[in-house]
N, C-alpha and C positions, 0 to 999 in steps of 0.2 A: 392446519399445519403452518409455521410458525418460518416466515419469508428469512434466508440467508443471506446475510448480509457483511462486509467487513472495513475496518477501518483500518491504514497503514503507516506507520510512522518508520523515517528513516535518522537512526540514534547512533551516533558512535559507539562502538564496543556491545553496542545490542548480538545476542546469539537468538536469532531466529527460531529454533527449535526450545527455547527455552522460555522468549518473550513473546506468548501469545497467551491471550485469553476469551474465554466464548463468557457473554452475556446473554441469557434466554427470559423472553418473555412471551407470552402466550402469542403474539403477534410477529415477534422476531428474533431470530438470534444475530449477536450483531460479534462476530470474531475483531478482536483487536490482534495484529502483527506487527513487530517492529524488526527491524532489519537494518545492515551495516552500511548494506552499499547496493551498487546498481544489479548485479549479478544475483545477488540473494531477493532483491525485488522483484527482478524478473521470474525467480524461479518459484516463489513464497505465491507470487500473482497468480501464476498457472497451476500453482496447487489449489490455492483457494478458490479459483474456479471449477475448475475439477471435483472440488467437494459440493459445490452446487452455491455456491455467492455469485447470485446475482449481479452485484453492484459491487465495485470497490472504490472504498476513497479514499483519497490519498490525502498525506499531510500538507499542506503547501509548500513545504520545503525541497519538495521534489525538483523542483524549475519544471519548465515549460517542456524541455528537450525527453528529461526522464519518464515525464507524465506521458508524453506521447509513446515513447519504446514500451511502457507497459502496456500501455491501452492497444498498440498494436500486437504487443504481445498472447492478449487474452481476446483479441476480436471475435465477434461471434460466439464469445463464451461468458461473458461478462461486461456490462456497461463500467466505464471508469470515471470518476469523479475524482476532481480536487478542490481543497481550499486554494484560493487562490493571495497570497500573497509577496512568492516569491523569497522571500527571505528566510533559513533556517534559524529560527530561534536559538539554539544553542551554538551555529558558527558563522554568522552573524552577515553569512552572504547567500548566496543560493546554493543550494547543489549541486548543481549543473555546474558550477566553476567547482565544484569541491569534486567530484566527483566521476567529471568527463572523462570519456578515455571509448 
């Protein structure tokens, strides 16, 4: 049986329900989710735990503060990883100032 796995990016104008994809290989499947904002991460998170991922990791874009509301969010039901380098690629600061609230 073949370990679940996911990866998360957060993209402007991304619609959650429409930007995801499962990659399957004899050893894993690895869900890719992108999502808009902190509210659909949090929720996108505890689904994909719920479906049985083990692990989720995040983009680095997430900042430090977001990375942690997820990871509390799925305790006990998912390990949470991220890249680490703080900077969203596309808005050229972190999320956490784009995104706080």
């Amino acid at each position: 049986m073949a370990m679940k796995i996911a990866f998360m990016a957060i993209v402007p104008g991304a619609d959650p329900d429409k930007h995801r994809s499962t990659l399957s290989t004899e050893f894993v499947d690895l869900v890719t989710q992108l999502v808009a904002n902190m509210d659909q991460a949090i929720d996108k998170a505890k689904q994909l735990a719920e479906e049985g991922c083990g692990v989720i990791e995040l983009c680095g874009g997430f900042g430090h503060s977001m990375t942690g509301r997820i990871a509390d969010a799925v305790r006990g039901k998912a390990a949470v990883g991220s890249v680490r380098f703080d900077i969203h690629a596309a808005l050229g600061k972190s999320s956490d100032e784009v995104f706080s609230g």
